[in-house]
C-alpha positions as a Markdown table, in Angstrom:
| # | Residue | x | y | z |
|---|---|---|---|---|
| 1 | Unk | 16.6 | -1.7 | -57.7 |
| 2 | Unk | 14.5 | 0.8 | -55.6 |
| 3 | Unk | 16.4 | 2.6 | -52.5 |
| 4 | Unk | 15.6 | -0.1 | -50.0 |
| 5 | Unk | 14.7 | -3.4 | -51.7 |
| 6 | Unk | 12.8 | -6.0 | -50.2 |
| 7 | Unk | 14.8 | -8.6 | -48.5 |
| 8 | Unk | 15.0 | -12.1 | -47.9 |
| 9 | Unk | 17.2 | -13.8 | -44.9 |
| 10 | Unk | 17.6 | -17.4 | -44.8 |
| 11 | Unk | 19.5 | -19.1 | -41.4 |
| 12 | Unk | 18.2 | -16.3 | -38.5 |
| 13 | Unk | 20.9 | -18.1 | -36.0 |
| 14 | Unk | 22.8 | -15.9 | -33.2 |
| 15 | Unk | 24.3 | -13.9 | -35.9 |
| 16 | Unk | 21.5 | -13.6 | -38.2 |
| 17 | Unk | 18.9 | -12.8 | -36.1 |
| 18 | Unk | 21.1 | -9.7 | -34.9 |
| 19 | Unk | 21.4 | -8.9 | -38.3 |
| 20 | Unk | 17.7 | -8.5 | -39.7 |
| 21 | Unk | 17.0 | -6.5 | -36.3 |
| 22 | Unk | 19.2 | -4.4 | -37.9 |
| 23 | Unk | 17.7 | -4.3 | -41.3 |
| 24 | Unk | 14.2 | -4.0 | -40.0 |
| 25 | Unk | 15.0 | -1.1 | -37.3 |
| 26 | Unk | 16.5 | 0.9 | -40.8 |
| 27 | Unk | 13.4 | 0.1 | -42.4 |
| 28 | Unk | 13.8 | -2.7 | -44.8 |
| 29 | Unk | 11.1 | -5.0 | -45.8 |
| 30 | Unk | 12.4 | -8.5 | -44.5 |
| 31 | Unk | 11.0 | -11.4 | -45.3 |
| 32 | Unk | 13.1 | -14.8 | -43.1 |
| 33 | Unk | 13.3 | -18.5 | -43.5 |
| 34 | Unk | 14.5 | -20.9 | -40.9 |
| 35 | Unk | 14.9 | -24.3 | -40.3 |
| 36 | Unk | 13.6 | -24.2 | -36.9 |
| 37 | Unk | 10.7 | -21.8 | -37.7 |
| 38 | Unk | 10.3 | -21.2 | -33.8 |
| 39 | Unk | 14.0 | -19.7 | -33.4 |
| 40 | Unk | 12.4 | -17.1 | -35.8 |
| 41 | Unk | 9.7 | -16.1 | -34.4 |
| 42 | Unk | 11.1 | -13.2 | -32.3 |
| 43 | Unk | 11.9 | -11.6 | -35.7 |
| 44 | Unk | 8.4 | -12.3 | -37.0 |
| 45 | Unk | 7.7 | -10.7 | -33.5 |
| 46 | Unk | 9.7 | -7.3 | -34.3 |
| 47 | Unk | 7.9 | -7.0 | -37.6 |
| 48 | Unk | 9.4 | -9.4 | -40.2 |
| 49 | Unk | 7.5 | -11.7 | -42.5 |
| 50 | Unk | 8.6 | -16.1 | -42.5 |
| 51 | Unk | 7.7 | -18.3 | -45.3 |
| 52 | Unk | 7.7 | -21.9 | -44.5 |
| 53 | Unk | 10.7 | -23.1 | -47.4 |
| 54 | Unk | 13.5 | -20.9 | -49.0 |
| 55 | Unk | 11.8 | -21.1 | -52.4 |
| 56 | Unk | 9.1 | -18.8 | -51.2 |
| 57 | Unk | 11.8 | -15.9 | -51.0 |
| 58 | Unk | 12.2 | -16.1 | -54.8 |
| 59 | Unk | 10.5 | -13.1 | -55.5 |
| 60 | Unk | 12.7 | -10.8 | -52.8 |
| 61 | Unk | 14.8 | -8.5 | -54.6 |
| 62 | Unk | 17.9 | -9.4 | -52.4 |
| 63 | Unk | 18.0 | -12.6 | -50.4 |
| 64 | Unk | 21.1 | -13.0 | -47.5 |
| 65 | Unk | 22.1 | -16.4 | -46.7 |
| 66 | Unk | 23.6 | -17.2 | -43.3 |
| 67 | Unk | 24.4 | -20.7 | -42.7 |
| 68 | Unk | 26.9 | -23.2 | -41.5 |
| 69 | Unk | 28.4 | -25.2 | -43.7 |
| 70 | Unk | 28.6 | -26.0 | -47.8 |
| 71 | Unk | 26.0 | -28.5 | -47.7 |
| 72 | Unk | 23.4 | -26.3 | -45.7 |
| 73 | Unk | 24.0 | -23.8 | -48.5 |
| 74 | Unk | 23.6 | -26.0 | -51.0 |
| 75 | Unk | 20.2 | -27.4 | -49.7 |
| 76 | Unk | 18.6 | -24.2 | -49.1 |
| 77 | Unk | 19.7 | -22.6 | -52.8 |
| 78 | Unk | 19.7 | -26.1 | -55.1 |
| 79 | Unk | 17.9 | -28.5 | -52.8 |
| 80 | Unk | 14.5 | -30.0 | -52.7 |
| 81 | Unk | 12.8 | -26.1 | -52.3 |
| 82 | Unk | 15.6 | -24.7 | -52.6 |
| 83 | Unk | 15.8 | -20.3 | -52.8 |
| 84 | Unk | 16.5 | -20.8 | -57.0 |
| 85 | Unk | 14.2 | -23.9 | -57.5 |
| 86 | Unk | 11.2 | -21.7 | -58.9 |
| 87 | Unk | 11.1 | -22.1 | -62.5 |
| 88 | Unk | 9.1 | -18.8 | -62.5 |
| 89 | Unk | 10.4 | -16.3 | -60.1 |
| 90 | Unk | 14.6 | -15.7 | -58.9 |
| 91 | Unk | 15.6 | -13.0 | -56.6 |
| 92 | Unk | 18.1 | -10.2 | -58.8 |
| 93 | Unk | 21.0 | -10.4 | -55.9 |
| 94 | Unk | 21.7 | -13.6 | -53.1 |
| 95 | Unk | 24.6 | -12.6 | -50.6 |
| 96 | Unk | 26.1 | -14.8 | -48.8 |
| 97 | Unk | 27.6 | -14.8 | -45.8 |
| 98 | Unk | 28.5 | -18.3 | -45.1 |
| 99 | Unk | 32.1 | -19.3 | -44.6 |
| 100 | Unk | 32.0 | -22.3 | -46.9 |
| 101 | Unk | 34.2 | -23.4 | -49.7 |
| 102 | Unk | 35.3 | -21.5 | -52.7 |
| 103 | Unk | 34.2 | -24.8 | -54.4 |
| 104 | Unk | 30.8 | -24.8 | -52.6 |
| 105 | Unk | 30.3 | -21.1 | -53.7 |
| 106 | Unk | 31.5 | -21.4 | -57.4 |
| 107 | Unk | 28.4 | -24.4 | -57.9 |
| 108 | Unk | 26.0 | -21.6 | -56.4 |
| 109 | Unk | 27.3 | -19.0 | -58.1 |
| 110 | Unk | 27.0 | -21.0 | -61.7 |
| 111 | Unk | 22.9 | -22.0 | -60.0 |
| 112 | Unk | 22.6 | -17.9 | -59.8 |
| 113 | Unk | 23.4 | -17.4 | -63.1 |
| 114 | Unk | 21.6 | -19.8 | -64.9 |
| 115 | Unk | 19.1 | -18.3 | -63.0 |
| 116 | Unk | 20.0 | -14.1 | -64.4 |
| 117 | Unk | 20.8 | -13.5 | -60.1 |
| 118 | Unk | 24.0 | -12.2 | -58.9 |
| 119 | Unk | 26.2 | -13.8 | -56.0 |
| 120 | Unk | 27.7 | -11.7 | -53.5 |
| 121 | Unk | 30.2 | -13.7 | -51.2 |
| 122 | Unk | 30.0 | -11.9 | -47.8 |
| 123 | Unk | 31.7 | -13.0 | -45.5 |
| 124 | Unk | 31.7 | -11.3 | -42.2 |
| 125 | Unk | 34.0 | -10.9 | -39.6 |
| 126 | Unk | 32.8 | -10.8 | -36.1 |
| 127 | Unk | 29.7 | -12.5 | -33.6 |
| 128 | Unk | 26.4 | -10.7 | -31.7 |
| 129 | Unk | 28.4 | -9.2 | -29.8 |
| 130 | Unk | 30.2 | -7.3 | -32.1 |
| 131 | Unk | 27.6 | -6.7 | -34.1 |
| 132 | Unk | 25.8 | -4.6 | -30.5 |
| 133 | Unk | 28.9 | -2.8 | -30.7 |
| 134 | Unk | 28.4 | -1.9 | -34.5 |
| 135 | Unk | 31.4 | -3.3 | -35.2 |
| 136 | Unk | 30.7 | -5.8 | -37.7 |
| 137 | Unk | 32.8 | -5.9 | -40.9 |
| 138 | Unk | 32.1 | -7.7 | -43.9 |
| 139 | Unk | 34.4 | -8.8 | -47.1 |
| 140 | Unk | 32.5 | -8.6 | -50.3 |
| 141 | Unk | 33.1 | -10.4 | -54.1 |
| 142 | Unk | 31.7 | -11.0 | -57.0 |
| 143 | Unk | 30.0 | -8.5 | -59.4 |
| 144 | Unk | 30.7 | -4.8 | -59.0 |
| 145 | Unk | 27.7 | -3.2 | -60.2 |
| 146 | Unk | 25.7 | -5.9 | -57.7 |
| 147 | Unk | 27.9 | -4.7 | -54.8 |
| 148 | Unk | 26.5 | -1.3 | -55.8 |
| 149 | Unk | 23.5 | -1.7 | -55.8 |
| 150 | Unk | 23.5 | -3.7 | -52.1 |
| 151 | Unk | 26.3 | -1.4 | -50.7 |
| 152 | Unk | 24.0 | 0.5 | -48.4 |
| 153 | Unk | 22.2 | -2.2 | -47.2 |
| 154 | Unk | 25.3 | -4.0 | -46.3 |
| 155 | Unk | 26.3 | -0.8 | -44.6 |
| 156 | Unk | 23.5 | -1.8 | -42.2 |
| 157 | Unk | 26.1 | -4.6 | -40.6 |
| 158 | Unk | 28.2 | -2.5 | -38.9 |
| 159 | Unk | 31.4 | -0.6 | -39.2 |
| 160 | Unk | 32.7 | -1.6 | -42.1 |
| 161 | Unk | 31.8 | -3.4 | -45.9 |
| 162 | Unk | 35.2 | -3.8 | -48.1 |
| 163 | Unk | 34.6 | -5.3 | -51.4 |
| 164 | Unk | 37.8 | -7.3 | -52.6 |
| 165 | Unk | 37.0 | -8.0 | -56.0 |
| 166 | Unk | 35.0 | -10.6 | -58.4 |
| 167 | Unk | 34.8 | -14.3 | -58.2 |
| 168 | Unk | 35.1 | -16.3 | -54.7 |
| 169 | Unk | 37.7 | -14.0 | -53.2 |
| 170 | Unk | 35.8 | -12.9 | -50.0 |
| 171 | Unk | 35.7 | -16.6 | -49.0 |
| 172 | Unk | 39.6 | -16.6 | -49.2 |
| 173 | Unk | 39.7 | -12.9 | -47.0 |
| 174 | Unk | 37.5 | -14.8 | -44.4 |
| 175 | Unk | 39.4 | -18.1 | -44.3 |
| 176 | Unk | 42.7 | -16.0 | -43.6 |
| 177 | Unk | 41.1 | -14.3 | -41.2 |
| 178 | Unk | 39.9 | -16.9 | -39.3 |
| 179 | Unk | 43.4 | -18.6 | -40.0 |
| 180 | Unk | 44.6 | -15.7 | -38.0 |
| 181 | Unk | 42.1 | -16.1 | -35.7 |
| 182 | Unk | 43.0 | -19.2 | -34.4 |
| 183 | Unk | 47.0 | -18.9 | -34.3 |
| 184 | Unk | 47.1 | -15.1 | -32.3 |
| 185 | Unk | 44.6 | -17.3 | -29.8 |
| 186 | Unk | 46.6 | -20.6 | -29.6 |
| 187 | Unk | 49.7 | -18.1 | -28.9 |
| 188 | Unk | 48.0 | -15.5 | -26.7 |
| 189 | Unk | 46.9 | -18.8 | -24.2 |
| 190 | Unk | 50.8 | -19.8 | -24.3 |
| 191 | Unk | 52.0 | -16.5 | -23.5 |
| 192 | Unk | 49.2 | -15.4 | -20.6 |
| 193 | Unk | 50.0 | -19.2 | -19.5 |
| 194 | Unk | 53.9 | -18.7 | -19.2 |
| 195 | Unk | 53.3 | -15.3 | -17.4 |
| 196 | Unk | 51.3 | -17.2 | -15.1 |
| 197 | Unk | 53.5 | -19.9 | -14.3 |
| 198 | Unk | 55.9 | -16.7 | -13.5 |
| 199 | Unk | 54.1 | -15.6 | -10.8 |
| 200 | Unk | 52.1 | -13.1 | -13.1 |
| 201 | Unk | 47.9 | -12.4 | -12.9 |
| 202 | Unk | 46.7 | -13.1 | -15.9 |
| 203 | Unk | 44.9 | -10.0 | -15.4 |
| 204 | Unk | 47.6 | -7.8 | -15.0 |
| 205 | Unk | 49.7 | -9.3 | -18.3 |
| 206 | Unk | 46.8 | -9.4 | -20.4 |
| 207 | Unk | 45.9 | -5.2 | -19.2 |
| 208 | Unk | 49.7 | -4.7 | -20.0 |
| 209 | Unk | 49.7 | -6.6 | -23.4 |
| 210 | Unk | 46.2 | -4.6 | -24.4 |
| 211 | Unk | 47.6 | -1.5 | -23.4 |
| 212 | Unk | 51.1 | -2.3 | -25.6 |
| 213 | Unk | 51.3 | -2.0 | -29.3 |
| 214 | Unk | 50.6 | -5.8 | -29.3 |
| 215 | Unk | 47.7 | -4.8 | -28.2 |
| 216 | Unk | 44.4 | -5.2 | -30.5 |
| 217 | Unk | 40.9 | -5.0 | -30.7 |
| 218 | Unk | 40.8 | -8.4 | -30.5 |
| 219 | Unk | 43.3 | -9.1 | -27.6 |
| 220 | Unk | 41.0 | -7.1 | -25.5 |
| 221 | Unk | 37.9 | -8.5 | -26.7 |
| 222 | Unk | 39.2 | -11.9 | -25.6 |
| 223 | Unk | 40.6 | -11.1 | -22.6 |
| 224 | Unk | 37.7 | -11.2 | -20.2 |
| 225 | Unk | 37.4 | -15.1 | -21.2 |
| 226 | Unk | 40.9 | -15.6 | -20.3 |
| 227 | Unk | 40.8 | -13.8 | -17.1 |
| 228 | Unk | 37.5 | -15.2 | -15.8 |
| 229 | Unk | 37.1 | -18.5 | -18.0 |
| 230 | Unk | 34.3 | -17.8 | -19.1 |
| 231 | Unk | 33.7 | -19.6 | -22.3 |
| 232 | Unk | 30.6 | -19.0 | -23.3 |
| 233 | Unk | 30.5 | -19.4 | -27.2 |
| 234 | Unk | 31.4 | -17.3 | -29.3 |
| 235 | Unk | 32.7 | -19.9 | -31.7 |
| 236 | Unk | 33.7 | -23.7 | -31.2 |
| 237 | Unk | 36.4 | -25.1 | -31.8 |
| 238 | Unk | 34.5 | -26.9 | -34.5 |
| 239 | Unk | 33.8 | -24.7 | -36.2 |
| 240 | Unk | 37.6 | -23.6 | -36.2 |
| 241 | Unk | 38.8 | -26.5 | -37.2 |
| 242 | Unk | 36.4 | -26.5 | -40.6 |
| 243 | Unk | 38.2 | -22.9 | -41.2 |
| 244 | Unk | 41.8 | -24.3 | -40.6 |
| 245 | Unk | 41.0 | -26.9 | -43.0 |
| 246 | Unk | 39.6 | -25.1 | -45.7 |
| 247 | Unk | 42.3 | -22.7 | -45.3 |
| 248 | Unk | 45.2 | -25.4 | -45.2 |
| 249 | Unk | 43.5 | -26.5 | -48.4 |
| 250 | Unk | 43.5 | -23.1 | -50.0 |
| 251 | Unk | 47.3 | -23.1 | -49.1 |
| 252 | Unk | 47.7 | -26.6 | -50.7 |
| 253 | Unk | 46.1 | -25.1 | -53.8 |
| 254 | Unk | 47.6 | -21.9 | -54.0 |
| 255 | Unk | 51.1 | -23.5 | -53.3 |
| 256 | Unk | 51.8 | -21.3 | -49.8 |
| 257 | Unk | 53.6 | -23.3 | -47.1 |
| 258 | Unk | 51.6 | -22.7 | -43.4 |
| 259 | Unk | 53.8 | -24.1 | -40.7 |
| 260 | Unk | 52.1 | -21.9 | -38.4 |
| 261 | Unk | 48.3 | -22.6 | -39.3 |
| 262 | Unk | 48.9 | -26.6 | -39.4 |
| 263 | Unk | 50.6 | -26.5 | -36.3 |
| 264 | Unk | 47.4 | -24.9 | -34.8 |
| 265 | Unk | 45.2 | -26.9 | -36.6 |
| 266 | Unk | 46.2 | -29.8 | -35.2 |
| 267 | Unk | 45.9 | -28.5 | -31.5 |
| 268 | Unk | 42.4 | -27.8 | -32.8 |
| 269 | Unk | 41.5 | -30.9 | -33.8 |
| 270 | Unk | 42.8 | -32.8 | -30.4 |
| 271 | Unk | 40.9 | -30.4 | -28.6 |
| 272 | Unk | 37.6 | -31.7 | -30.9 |
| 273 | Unk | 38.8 | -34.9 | -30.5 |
| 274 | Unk | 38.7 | -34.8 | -27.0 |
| 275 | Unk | 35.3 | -33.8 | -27.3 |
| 276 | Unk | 35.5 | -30.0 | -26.3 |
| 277 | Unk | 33.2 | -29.0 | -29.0 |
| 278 | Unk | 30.4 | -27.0 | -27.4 |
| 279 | Unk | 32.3 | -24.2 | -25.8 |
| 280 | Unk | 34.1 | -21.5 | -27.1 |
| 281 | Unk | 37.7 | -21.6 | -28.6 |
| 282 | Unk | 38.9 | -19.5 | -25.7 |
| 283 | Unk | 39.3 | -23.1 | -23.8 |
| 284 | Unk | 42.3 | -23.4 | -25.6 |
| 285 | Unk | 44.0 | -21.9 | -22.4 |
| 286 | Unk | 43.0 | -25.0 | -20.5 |
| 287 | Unk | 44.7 | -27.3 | -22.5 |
| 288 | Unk | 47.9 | -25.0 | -22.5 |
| 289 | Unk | 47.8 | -24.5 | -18.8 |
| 290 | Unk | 47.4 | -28.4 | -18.3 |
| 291 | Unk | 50.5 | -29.3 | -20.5 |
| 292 | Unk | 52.1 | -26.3 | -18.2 |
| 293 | Unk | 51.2 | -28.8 | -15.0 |
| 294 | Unk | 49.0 | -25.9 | -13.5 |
| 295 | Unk | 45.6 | -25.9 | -13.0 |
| 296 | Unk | 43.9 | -22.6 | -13.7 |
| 297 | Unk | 41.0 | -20.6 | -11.8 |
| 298 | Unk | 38.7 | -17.6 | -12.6 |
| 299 | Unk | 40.2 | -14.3 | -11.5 |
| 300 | Unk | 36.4 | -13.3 | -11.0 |
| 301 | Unk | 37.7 | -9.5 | -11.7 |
| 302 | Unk | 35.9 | -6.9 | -14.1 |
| 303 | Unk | 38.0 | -6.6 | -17.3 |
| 304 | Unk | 37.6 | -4.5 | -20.4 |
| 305 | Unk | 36.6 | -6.0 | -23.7 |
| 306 | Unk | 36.8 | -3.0 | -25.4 |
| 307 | Unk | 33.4 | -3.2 | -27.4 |
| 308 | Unk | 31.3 | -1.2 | -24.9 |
| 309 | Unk | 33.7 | 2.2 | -24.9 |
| 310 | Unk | 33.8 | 1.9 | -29.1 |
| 311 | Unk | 30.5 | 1.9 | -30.0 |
């Protein structure tokens, strides 16, 4: 494969999008498929190519796949015009970056290599924001001398690519992750909530818990939404609740009890149920702050999120 292959992207959503900037501005060739083909015209704008249907990026030498959910992927690899469809032509590497079942990814991965391509699982950890503060990191499985041979295109993400080792095991780094994700957030609301009801700004606790060794990258990143309620999305709680079950699954499977993670999930799925599916998971503090009998307001105060002092 030649230094910078030429590159496919299919599923140029907030994430995606941010990411082939990022190829194109390190000079890669990038070719991009979406299912709204006006959402990708930007791109097209700042110099990449769009084909019409994903079986048109057959003959890219690496093709990245960004979508939603299991059946997305599936349509847009195995589907009617679907990226491996063409009896004639099959890209040499697909990564994926969808957080999807390790089911979902093993029917792909046997697709690829019926087809002679490689499957990367690519999992990424982080949203546009992150990935302006080159901050980005990515998990990566499946074959060794693939990973190779993508490594320094991946580099292109952001701070960090980790490969974990063959088969579907990304998708399991992600899912923990994000298991993560969701109970440190469920328990940073309680916390910030009870200092509240104390007589506490949530201001000053959360500057006091970032500035502790409880403090993280990601307690500070979150903090302005708790401070000011601002919830624009980052993620849903949707979306959060597809992680917790895949990851409750993966637990079922793998024989690991999760008190923890199906306590959380369960809060995440009332808060769906109640139909708080459009804003970001950060709301989480409402509902914690209602079962605390107060009712909460913006602190309309500048706080830190930690991204634009680590770039």
């Amino acid at each position: 494969m030649s230094e910078k292959p030429t590159v496919g992207w299919i599923g140029t959503g907030r994430m995606g999008a941010q990411l082939v900037l990022r190829l194109l501005k390190a000079g890669y060739d990038v070719t991009v498929y979406n299912r709204t083909a006006a959402k990708a015209q930007p791109l097209v704008d700042q110099g990449a190519k769009f084909v019409p249907r994903p079986v048109d990026l057959s003959d890219r030498d690496v093709v990245c796949v960004m979508v939603s959910t299991s059946s997305d992927l599936a349509q847009v690899t195995t589907g009617e015009n679907g990226l491996l469809t063409d009896p004639a032509a099959a890209p040499g590497i697909i990564v994926d970056s969808s957080t999807v079942s390790t089911q979902a990814s093993e029917v792909l991965r046997a697709a690829a290599d019926e087809r002679g391509t490689s499957l990367l699982a690519a999992p990424v950890s982080g949203n546009p924001k992150v990935i302006a503060a080159n901050k980005l990191t990515a998990a990566v499985s499946g074959p060794r001398e693939a990973f190779e041979a993508v490594k320094d295109l991946l580099a292109q993400y952001g701070r960090g690519v980790t490969y974990v080792g063959e088969g579907e095991v990304a998708r399991l780094v992600k899912i923990a992750h994000n298991l993560f994700l969701g109970v440190v957030t469920q328990s940073l609301a309680e916390i910030t909530v009870l200092a509240e009801k104390g007589g506490v700004r949530r201001a000053d606790f959360l500057a006091f818990l970032n500035d502790s060794v409880m403090g993280s990258t990601f307690t500070r990143y979150k903090s302005p939404a708790l401070v000011n309620l601002d919830f624009t999305t980052t993620f849903t709680n949707v979306l959060l609740q597809k992680d917790f079950d895949l990851g409750l699954d993966a637990g079922h499977e793998l024989g690991v009890p999760m008190p923890l993670a199906s306590a959380t999930r369960q809060i995440v799925a009332q808060e769906v149920g109640a139909g708080n599916t459009e804003l970001d998971f950060a709301t989480l503090i409402l509902t914690v702050a209602k079962g605390a009998g107060i009712s909460l307001e913006a602190e309309n105060v500048p706080v830190d999120d930690g991204l634009e002092t680590q770039r």
